[in-house]
Residue frames as a rotation matrix with the C-alpha (Angstrom) as fourth column:
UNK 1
-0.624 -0.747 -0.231 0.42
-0.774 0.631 0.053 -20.62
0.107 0.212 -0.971 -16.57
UNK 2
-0.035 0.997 0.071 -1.58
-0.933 -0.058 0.356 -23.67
0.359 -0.054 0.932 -17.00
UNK 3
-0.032 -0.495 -0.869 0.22
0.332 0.814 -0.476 -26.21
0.943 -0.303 0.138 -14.90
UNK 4
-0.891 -0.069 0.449 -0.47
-0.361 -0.492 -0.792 -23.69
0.276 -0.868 0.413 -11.74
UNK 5
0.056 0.851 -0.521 -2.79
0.664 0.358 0.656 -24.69
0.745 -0.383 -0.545 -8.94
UNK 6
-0.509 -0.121 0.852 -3.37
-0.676 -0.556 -0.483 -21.29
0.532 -0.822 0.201 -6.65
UNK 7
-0.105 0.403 -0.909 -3.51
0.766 0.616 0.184 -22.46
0.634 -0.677 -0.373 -3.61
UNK 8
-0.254 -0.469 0.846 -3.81
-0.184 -0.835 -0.518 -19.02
0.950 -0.287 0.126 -2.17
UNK 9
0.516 0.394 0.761 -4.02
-0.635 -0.421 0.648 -18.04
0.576 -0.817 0.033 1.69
UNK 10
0.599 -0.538 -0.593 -1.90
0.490 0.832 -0.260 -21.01
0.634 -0.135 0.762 2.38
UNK 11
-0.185 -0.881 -0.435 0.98
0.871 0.058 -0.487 -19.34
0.455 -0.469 0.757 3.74
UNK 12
-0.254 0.327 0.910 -1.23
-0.587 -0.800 0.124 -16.05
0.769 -0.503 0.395 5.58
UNK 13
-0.729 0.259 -0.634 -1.74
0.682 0.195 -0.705 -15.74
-0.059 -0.946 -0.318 9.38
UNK 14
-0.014 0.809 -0.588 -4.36
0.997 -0.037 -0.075 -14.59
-0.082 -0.587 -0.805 11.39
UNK 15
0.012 -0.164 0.986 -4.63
0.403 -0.902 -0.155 -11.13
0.915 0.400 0.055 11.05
UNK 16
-0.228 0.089 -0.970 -3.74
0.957 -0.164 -0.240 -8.70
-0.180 -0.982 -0.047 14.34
UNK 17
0.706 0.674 -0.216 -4.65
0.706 -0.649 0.285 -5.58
0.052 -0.354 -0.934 15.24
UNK 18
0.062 -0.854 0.517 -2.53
0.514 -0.417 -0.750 -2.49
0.855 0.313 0.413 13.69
UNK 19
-0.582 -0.459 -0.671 -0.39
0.813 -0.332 -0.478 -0.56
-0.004 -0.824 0.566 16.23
UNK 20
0.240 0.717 -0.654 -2.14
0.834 -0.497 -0.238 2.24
-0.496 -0.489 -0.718 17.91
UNK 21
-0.293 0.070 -0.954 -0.62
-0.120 -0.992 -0.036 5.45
-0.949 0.104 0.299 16.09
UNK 22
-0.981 -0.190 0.031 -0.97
0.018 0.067 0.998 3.69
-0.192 0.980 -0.062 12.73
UNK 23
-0.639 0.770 -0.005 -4.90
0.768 0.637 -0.068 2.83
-0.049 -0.048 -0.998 13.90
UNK 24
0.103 0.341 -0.934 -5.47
0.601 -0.770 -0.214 6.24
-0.792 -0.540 -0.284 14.97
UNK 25
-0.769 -0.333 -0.546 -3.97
-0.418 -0.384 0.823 7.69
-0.484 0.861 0.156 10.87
UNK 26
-0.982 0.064 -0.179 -6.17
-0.111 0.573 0.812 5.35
0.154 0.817 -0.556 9.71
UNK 27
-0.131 0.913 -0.386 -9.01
0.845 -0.101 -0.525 6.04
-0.519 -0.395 -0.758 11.65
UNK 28
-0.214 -0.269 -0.939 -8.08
0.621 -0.780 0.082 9.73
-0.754 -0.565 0.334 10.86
UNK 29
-0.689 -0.390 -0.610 -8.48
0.002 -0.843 0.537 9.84
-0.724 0.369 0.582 7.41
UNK 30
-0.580 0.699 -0.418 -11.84
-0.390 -0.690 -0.610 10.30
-0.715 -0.191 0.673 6.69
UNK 31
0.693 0.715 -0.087 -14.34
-0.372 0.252 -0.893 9.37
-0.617 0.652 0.441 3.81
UNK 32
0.608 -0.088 -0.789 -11.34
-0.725 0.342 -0.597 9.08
0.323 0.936 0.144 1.51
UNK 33
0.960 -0.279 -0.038 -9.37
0.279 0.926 0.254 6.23
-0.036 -0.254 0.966 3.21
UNK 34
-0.048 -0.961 -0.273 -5.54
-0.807 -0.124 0.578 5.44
-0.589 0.248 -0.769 2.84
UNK 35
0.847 -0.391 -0.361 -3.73
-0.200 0.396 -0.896 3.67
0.493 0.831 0.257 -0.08
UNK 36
0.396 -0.900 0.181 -1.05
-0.474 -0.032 0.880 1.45
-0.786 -0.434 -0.440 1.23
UNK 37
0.518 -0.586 -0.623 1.71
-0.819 -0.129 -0.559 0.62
0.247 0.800 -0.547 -1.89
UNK 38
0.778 -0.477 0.408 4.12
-0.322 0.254 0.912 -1.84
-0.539 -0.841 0.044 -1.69
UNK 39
0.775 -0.271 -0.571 6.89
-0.579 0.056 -0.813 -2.60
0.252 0.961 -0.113 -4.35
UNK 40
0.845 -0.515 0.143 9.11
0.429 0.813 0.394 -5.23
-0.319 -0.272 0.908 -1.75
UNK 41
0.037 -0.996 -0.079 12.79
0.104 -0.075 0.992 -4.93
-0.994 -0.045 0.101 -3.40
UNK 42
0.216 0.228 0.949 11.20
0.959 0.132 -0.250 -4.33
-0.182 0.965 -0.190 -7.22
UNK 43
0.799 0.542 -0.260 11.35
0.474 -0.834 -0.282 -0.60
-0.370 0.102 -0.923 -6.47
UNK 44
-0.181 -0.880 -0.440 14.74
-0.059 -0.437 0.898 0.01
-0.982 0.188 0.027 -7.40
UNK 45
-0.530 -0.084 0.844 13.77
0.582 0.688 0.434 -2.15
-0.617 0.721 -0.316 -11.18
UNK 46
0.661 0.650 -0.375 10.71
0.183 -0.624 -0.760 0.86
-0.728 0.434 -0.531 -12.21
UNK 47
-0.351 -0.591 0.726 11.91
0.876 -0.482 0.032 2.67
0.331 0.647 0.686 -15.18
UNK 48
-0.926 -0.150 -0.345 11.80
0.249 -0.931 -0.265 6.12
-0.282 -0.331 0.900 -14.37
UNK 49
-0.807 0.590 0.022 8.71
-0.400 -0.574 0.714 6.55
0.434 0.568 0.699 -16.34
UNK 50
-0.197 0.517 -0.833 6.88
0.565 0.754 0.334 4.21
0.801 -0.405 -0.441 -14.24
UNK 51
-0.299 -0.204 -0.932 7.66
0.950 0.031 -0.311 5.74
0.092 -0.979 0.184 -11.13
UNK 52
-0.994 -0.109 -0.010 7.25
0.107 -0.983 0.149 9.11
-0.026 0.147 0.989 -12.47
UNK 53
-0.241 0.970 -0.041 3.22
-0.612 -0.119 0.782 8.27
0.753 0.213 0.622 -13.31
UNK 54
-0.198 0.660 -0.725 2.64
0.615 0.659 0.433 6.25
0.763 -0.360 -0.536 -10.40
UNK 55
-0.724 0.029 -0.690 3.62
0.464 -0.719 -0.518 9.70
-0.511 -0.695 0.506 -8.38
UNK 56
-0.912 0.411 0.002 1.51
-0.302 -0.672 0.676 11.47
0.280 0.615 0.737 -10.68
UNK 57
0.398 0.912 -0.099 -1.78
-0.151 0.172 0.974 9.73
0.905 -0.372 0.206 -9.58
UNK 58
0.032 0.062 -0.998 -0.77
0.999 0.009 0.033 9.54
0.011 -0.998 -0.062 -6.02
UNK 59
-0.738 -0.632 -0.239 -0.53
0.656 -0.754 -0.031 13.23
-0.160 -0.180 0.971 -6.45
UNK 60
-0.833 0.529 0.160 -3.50
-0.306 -0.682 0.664 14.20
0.460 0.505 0.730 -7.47
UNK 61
0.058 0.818 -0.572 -5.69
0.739 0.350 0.575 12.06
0.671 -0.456 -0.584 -4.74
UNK 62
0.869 0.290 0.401 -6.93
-0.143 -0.628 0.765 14.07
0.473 -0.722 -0.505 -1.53
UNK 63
-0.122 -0.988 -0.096 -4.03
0.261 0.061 -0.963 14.18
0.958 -0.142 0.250 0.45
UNK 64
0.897 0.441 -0.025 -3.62
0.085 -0.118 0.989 14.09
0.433 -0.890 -0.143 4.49
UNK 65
-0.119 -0.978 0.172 -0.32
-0.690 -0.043 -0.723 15.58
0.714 -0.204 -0.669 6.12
UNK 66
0.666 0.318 -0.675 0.87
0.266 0.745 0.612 12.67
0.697 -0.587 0.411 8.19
UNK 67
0.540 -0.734 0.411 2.93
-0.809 -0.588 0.013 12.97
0.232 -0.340 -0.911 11.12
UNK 68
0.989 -0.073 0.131 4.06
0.104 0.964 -0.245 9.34
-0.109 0.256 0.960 10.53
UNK 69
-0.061 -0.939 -0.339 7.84
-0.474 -0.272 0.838 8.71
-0.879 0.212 -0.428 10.56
């Protein structure tokens, strides 16, 4: 849009220090890292086919069983 000025970072805090079992998952999983997602209140809006290929490449990375609720 070319009437936008990003002001990004504006409205971001300080960053803290993740809770200890999440630090410890995330410590845990090795060379290939974690992938955190978020889709807010959009996830309901996917079309099925969307959702269906975004499992499809999460499905085929390394995988780590979590014991994460």
């Amino acid at each position: 849009m070319p009437n936008v000025v990003y002001i990004g970072g504006f409205q971001c805090k300080p960053a803290r220090p993740l809770p200890a079992e999440l630090e410890e998952f995330v410590q845990s999983a090795g060379q290939h890292g974690v992938i955190i997602m978020t889709l807010g209140t959009h996830v309901n809006a996917l079309p099925k086919d969307v959702t269906e290929e975004i499992a499809g490449v999460f499905a085929k990375m390394p995988q780590k069983l979590s014991s994460l609720p």
